[in-house]
DRENTORZA-494328 format. One record per residue (C-alpha): residue in one letter; x, y, z. Coordinates in steps of 0.05 Angstrom, whole numbers, plus 5000, padded with zeros to 4 digits. Layout:
<rs>
[r 'A',[X,Y,Z]]
...
</rs>
This chain:
<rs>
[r 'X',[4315,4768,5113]]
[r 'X',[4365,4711,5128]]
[r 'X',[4416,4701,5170]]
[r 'X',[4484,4675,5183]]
[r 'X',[4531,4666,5233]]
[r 'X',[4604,4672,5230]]
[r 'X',[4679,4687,5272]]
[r 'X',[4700,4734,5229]]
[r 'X',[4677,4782,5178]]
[r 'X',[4712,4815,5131]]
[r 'X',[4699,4874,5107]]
[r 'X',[4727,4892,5021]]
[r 'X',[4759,4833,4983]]
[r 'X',[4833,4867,4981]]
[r 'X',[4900,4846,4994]]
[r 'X',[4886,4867,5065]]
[r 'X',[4826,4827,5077]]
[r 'X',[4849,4768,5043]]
[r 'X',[4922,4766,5088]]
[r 'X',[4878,4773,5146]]
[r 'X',[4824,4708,5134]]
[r 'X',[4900,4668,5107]]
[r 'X',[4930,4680,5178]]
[r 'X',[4873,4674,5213]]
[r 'X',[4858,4605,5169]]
[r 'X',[4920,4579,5189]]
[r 'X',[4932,4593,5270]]
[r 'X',[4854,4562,5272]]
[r 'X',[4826,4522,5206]]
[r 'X',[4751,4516,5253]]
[r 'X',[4742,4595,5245]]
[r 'X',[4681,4614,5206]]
[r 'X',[4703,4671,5165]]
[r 'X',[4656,4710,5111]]
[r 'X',[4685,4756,5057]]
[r 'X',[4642,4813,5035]]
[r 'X',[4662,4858,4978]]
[r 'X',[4616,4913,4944]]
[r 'X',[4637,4901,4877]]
[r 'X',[4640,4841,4829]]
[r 'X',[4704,4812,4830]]
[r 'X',[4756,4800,4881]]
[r 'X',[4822,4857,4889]]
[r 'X',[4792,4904,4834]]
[r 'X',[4797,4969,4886]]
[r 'X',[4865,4993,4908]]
[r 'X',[4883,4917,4910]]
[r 'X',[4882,4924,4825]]
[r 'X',[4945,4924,4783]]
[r 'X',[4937,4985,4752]]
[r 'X',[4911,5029,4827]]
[r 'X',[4975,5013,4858]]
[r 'X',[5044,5032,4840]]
[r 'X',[5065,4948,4844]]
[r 'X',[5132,4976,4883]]
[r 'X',[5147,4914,4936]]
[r 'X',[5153,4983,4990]]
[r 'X',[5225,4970,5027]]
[r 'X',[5245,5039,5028]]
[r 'X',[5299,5019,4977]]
[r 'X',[5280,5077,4927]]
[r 'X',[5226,5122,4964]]
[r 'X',[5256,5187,4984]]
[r 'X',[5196,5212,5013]]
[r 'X',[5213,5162,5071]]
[r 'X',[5271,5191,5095]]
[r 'X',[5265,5266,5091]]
[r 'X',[5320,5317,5114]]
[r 'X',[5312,5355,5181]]
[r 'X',[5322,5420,5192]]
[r 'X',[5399,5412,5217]]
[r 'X',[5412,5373,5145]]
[r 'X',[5411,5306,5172]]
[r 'X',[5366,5249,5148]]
[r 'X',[5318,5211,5180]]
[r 'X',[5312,5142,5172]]
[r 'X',[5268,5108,5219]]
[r 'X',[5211,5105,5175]]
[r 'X',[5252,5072,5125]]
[r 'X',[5282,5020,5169]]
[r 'X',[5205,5001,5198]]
[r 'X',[5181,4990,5127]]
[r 'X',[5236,4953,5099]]
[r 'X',[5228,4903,5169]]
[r 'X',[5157,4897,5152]]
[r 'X',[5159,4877,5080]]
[r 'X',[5211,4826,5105]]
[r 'X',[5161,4794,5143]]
[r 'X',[5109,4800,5079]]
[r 'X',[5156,4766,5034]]
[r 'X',[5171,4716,5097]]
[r 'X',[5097,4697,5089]]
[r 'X',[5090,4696,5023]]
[r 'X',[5161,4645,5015]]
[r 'X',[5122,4598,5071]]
[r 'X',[5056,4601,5027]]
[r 'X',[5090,4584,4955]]
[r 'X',[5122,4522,4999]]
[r 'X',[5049,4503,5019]]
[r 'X',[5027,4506,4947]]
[r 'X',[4969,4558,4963]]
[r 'X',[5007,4611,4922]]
[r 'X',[5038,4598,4857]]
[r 'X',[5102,4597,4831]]
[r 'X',[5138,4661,4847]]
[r 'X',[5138,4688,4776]]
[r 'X',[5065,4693,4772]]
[r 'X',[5057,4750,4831]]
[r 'X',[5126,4777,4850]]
[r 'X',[5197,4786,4811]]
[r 'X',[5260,4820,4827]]
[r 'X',[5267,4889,4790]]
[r 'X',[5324,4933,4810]]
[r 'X',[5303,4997,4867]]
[r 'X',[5331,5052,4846]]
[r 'X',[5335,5127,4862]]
[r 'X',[5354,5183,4816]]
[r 'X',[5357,5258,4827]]
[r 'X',[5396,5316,4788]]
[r 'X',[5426,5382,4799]]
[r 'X',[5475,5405,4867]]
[r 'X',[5419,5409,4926]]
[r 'X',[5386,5340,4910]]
[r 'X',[5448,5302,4891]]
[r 'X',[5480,5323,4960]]
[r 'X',[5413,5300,4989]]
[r 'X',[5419,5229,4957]]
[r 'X',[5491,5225,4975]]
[r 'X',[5475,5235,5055]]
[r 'X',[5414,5193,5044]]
[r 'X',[5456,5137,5019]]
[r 'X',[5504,5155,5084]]
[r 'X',[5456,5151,5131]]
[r 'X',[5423,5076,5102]]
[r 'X',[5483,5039,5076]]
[r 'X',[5513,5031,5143]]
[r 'X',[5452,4998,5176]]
[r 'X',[5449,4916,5161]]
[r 'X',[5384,4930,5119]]
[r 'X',[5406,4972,5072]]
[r 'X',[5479,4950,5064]]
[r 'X',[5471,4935,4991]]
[r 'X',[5442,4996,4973]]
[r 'X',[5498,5024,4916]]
[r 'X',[5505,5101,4901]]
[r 'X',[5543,5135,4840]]
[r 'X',[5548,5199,4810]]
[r 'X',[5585,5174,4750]]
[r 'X',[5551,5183,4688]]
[r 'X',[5590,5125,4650]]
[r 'X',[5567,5081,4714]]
[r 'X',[5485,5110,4707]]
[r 'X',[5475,5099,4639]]
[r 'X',[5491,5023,4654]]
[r 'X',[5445,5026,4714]]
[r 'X',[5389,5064,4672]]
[r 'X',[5405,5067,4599]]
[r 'X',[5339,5093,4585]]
[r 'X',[5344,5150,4636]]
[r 'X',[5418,5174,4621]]
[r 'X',[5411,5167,4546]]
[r 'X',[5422,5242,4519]]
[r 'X',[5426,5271,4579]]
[r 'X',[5471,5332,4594]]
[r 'X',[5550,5300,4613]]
[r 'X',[5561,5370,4657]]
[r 'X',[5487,5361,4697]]
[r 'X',[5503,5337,4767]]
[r 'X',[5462,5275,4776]]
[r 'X',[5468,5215,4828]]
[r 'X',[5426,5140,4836]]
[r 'X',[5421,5090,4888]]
[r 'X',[5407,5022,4872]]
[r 'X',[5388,4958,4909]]
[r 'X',[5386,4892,4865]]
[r 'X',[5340,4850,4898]]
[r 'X',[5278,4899,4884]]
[r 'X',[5211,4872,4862]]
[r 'X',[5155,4881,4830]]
[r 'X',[5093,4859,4853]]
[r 'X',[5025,4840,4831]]
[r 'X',[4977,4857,4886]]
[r 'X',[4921,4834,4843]]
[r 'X',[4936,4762,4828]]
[r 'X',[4972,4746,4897]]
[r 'X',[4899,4766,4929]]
[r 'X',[4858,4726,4884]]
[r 'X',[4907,4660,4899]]
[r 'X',[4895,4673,4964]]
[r 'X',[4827,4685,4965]]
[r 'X',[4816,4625,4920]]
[r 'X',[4848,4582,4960]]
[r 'X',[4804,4598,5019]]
[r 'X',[4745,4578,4980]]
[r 'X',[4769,4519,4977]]
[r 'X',[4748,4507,5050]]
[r 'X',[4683,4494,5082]]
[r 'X',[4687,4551,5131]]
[r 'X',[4705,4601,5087]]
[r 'X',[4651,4639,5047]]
[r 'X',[4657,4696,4997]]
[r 'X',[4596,4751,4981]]
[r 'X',[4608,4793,4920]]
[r 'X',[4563,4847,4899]]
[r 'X',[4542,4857,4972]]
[r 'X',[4531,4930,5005]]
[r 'X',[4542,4950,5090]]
[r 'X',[4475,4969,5093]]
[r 'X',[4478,4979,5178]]
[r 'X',[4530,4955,5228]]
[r 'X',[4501,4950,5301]]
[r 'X',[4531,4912,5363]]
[r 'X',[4490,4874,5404]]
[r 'X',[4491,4871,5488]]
[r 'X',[4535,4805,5477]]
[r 'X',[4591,4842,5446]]
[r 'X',[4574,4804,5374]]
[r 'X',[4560,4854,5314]]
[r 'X',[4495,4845,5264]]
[r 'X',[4519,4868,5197]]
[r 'X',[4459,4884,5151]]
[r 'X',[4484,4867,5075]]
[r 'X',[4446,4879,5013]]
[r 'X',[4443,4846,4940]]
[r 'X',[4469,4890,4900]]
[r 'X',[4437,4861,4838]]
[r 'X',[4366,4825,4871]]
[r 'X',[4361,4873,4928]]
[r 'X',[4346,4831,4978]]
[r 'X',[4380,4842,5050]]
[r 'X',[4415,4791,5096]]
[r 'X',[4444,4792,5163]]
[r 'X',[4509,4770,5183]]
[r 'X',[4518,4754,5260]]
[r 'X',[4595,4760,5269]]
[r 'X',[4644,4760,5329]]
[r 'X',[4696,4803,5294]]
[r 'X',[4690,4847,5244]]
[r 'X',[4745,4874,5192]]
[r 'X',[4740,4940,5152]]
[r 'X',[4788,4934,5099]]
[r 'X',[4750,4971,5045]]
[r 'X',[4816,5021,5026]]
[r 'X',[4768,5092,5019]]
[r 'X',[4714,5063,5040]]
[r 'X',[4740,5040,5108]]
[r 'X',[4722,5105,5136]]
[r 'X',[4645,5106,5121]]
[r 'X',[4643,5041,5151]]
[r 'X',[4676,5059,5212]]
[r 'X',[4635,5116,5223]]
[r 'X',[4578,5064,5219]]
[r 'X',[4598,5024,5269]]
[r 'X',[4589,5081,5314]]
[r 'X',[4651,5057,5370]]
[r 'X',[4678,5119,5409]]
[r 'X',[4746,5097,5377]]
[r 'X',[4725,5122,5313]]
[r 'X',[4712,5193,5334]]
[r 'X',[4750,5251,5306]]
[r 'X',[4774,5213,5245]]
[r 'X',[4765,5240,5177]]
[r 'X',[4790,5232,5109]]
[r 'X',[4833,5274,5048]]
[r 'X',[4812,5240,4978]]
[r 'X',[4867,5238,4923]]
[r 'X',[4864,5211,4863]]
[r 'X',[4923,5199,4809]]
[r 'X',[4936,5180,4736]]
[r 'X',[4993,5149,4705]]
[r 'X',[5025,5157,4633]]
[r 'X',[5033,5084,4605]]
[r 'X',[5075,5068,4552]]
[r 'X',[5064,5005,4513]]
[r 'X',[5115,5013,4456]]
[r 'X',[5161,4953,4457]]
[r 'X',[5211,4987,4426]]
[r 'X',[5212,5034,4492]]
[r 'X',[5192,4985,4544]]
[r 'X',[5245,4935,4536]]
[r 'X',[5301,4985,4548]]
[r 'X',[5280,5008,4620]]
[r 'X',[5275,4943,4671]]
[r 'X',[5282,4981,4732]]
[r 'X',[5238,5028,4783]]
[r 'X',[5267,5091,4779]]
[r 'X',[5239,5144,4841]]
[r 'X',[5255,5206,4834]]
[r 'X',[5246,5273,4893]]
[r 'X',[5168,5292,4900]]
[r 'X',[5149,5370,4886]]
[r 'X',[5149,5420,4943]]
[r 'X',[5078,5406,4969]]
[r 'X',[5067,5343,4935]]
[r 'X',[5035,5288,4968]]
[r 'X',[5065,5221,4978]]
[r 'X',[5025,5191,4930]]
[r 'X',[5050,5223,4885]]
[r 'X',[5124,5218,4878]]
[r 'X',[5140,5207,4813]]
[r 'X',[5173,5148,4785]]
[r 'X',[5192,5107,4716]]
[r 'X',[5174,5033,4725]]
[r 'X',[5176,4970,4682]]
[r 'X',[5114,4936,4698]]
[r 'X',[5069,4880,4672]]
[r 'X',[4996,4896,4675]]
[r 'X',[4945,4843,4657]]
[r 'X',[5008,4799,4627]]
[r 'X',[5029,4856,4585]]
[r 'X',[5101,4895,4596]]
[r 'X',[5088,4958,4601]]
[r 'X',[5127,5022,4633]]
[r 'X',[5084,5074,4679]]
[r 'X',[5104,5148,4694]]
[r 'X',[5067,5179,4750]]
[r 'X',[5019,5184,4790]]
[r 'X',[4998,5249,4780]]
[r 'X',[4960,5265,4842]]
[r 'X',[4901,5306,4825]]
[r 'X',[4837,5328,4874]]
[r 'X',[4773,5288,4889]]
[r 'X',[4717,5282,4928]]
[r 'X',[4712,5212,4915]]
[r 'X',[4737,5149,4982]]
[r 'X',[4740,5101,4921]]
[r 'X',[4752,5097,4849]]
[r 'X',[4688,5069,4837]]
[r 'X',[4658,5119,4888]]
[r 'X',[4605,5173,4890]]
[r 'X',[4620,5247,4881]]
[r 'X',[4584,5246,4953]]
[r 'X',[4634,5205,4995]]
[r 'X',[4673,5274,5028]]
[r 'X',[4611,5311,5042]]
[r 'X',[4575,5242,5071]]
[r 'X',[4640,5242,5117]]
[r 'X',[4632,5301,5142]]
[r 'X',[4600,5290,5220]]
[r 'X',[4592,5339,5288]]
[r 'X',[4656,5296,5321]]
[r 'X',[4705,5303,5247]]
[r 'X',[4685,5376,5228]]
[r 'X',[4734,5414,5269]]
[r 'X',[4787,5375,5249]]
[r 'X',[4770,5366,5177]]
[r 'X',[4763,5446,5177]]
[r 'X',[4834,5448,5208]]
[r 'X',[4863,5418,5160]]
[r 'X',[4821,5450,5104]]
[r 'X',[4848,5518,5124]]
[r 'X',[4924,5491,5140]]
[r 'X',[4935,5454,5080]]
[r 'X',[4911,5503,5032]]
[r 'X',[4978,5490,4983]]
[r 'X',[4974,5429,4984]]
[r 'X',[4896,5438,4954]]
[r 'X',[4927,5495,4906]]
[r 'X',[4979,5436,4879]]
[r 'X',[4922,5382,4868]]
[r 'X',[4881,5439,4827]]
[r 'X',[4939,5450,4793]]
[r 'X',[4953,5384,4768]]
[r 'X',[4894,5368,4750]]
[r 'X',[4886,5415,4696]]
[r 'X',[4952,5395,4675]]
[r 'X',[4955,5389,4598]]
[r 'X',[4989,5323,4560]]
[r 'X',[5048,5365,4544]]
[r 'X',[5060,5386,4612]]
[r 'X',[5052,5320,4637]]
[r 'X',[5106,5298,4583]]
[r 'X',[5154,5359,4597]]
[r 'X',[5153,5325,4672]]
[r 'X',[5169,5257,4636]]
[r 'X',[5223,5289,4601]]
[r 'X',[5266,5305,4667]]
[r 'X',[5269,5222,4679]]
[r 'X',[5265,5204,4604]]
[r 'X',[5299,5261,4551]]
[r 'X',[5271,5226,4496]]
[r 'X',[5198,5211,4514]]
[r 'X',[5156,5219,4455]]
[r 'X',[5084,5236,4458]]
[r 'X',[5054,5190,4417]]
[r 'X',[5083,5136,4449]]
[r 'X',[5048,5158,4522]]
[r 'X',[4969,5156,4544]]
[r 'X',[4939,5177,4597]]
[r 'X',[4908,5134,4643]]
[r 'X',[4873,5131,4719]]
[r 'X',[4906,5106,4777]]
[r 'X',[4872,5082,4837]]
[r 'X',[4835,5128,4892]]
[r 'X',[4870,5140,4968]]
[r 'X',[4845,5168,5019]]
[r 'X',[4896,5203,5070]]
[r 'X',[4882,5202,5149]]
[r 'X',[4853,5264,5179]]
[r 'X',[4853,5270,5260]]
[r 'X',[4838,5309,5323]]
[r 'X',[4903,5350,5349]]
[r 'X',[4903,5388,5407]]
[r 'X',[4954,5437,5388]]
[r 'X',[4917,5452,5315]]
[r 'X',[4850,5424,5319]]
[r 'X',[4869,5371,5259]]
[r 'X',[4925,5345,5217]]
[r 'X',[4935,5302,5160]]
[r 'X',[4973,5243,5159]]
[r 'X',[4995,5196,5098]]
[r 'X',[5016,5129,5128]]
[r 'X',[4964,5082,5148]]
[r 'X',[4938,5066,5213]]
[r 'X',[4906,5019,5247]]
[r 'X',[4842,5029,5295]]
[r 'X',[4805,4983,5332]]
[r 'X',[4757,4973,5388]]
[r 'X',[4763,4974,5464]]
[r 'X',[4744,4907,5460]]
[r 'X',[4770,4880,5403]]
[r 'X',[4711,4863,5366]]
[r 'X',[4724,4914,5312]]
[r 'X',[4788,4943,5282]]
[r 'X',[4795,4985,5210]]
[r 'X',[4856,4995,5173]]
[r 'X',[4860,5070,5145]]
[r 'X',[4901,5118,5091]]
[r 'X',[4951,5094,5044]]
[r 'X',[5016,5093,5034]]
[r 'X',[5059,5047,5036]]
[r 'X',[4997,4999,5042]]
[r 'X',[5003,4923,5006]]
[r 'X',[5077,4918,5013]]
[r 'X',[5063,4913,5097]]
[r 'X',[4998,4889,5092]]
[r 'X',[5022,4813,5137]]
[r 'X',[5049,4866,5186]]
[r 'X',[4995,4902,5199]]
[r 'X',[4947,4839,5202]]
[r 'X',[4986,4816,5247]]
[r 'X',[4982,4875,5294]]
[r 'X',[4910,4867,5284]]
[r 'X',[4908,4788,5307]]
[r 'X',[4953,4813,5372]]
[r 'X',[4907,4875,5387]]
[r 'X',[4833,4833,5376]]
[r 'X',[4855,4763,5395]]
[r 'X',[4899,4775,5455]]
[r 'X',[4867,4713,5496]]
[r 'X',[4891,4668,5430]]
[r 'X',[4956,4703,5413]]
[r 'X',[4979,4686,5482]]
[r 'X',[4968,4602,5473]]
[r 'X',[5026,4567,5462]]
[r 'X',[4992,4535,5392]]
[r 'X',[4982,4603,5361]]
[r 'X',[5047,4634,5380]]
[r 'X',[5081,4574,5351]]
[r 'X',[5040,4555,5281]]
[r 'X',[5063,4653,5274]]
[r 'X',[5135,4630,5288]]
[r 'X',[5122,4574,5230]]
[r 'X',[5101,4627,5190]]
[r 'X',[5144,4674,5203]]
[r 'X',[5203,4659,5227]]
[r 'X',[5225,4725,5255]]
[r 'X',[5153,4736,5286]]
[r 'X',[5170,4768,5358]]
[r 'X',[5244,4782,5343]]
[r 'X',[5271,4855,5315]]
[r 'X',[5300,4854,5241]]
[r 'X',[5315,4919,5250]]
[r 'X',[5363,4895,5308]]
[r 'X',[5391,4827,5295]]
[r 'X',[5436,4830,5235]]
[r 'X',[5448,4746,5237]]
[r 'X',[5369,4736,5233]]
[r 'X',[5360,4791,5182]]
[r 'X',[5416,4758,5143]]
[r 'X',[5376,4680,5151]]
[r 'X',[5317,4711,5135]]
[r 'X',[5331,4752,5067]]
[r 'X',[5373,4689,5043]]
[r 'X',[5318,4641,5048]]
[r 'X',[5261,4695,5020]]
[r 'X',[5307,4698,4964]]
[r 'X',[5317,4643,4950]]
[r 'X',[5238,4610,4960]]
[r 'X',[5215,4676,4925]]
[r 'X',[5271,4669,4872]]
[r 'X',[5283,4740,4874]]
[r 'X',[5365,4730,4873]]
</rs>
């Protein structure tokens, strides 16, 4: 058994892990920082083109971000935090095509209109106090709404064509969209760390054991997956960014922080169309309003997409029930999940979520022709030869004590780390890559306090990102700097 000493180890080869070691890389090029992913390649988890939705998250489109309270208002402060953080994304993405460690904008991110589209009287008067409530704060003041047919079938030909001239409908819009591959912008990044002494990446390496020693340092047993053979990695920080399998890891680490946390597997599949005759009328996202019951996952949407260089246009995800934490998983992962400290509140929300289990069955016995008639209510014409069926990526949703019902589910992400700051996971989903710099950020300020306080770290963030430590959400002139130079770096005008 060798082994190896390091700063910082990461834990999955994702878009998470690889922002991380690239901002850590950069406020200290001496850290030694080791990359360890399962599988053989590098972002080919969630992190994959085809797992993810490729929707640059700004809450431009997503309905489930703002839902309607009981007096008929909307909320929107979960719309305004994620459309900050995927400013400061694109903020560090714009400084790292300048640096020449990501390519030219094209390759990994390109503007795609954001739209939203909804029919009949309940959810059109929903989109129209949606659109309200956003357009008048200085992050969404571009955001367009219409319920003019004659003005929708420019905005989505493809979605208006043949439709019904007496069917209420309505659409938002924001032009500056995009599209993102998750894929390729991890593997420039991780390929560009490779490219330095200090950095090294294990693929086809297992967490065998995590264990932290008296000094506060953590001996990571990893094994071969090919040969094997077992190493030990000797690291001062250690990063669980394994998507579904952050969980399993965490509960190996065995710090008090991690007690009570469990997990809610859901897989999805998406209907792909690659007739060019189909794809090249429909250049837009188009989200529509999620079923009663539906996860977040699973709100359905049209989008143009390239996948693996091809165009393509995906309808989806169908959610659909699992037991697996990853898509390359074992039928196993719930039940090994299951511990003395999770159980109550994994029961909990076993017995309070019992729809939302009854929906999940449901769709996952859905036939082709169902799937299409669903199709049908975003594009009349869909034909089902022209449509296959295909399997999205795996997510696993955040389950937690709660005093009031012994457990609840949650479907953001979160981040949890240790008392003292040697550790920290990133768990659940949504809305996942698009805020992945934000939340490895808030990961650098909760484990490396002492450094994040130095004058040298503080300014090389600010050179990063030049809002860092200043509210988007609040100043309308830096919001207004900001988006024009992403723009324009990103070429996403």
């Amino acid at each position: 058994m060798t082994q190896k000493k390091v700063d910082v180890l990461l834990v999955g080869a994702g878009v998470m892990s690889a922002t991380l070691a690239s901002l850590l890389s950069h406020l200290d090029p001496s850290l030694k920082i080791m990359m360890v992913e399962r599988l053989s390649k590098v972002a080919h988890e969630s992190t994959h083109s085809l797992n993810n939705a490729g929707t640059g998250h700004g809450g431009y489109c997503e309905l489930n971000y703002t839902p309607q309270l009981a007096d008929g208002s909307i909320r929107i402060d979960r719309a305004l935090e994620i459309n900050a953080a995927f400013e400061v994304s694109l903020q560090f993405w714009s400084y790292l095509v300048k640096q020449g460690i990501l390519p030219e904008p094209e390759k990994f991110i390109n503007p795609i209109c954001h739209q939203s589209f909804v029919w009949g009287e309940e959810d059109v008067a929903f989109l129209r106090k949606r659109h309200a409530a956003l357009h008048k704060h200085h992050l969404f003041e571009e955001m367009e709404f219409s319920e003019d047919h004659a003005v929708l079938r420019k905005w989505m030909p493809l979605v208006m064509k043949h439709r019904d001239a007496s069917q209420a409908v309505a659409a938002t819009r924001v032009k500056h969209g995009t599209d993102v591959d998750f894929g390729l912008l991890t593997r420039k990044l991780v390929k560009s760390l490779t490219k330095h002494s200090t950095f090294d990446l294990m693929l086809s390496h297992t967490i065998v054991s995590m264990k932290q020693h008296d000094d506060g340092r953590w001996h990571v047993r990893v094994q071969d997956n090919h040969a094997g053979e077992t190493r030990t990695i000797d690291a001062g920080f250690v990063f669980l960014g394994a998507g579904g399998g952050a969980l399993p890891l965490l509960q190996k680490s065995g710090i008090p922080e991690a007690r009570g946390y469990g997990g809610f597997p859901v897989s999805g599949q998406w209907l792909i169309c690659k007739n060019p005759e189909v794809v090249k009328r429909h250049c837009s996202k188009v989200y529509g309003k999620a079923a009663v019951g539906a996860p977040p996952m699973s709100v359905p949407h049209l989008d143009a997409r390239i996948i693996d260089g091809e165009p393509a246009l995906l309808f989806g995800p169908f959610a659909s029930i699992t037991t697996k934490f990853l898509k390359e998983g074992s039928v196993l992962d719930l039940f090994s999940s299951l511990k003395t400290d999770n159980l109550k509140p994994m029961l909990a929300v076993a017995r309070d979520n019992l729809d939302l289990t009854r929906y999940l069955i449901t769709e996952a016995f859905r036939s082709h022709k169902e799937r299409m008639a669903i199709l049908r209510g975003f594009y009349i014409d869909a034909k089902e030869e022209d449509w296959e069926l295909a399997s999205a990526g795996q997510r696993v949703q955040i389950i937690k004590s709660c005093d009031k019902k012994g457990g609840k589910l949650e479907f953001g992400t979160e981040i949890v780390t240790a008392n003292d700051g040697t550790l920290a996971a990133l768990l659940g989903a949504s809305p996942g890559a698009s805020t992945s710099v934000q939340a490895m950020i808030e990961v650098i300020e909760r484990c490396f306090k002492p450094r994040m306080k130095s004058a040298d770290w503080k300014h090389k963030m600010k050179e990063m990102i030049p809002s860092y430590g200043e509210s988007l959400d609040e100043n309308v002139a830096l919001l207004h700097e900001v988006r024009r130079h992403t723009l324009s770096t990103l070429r996403l005008g």
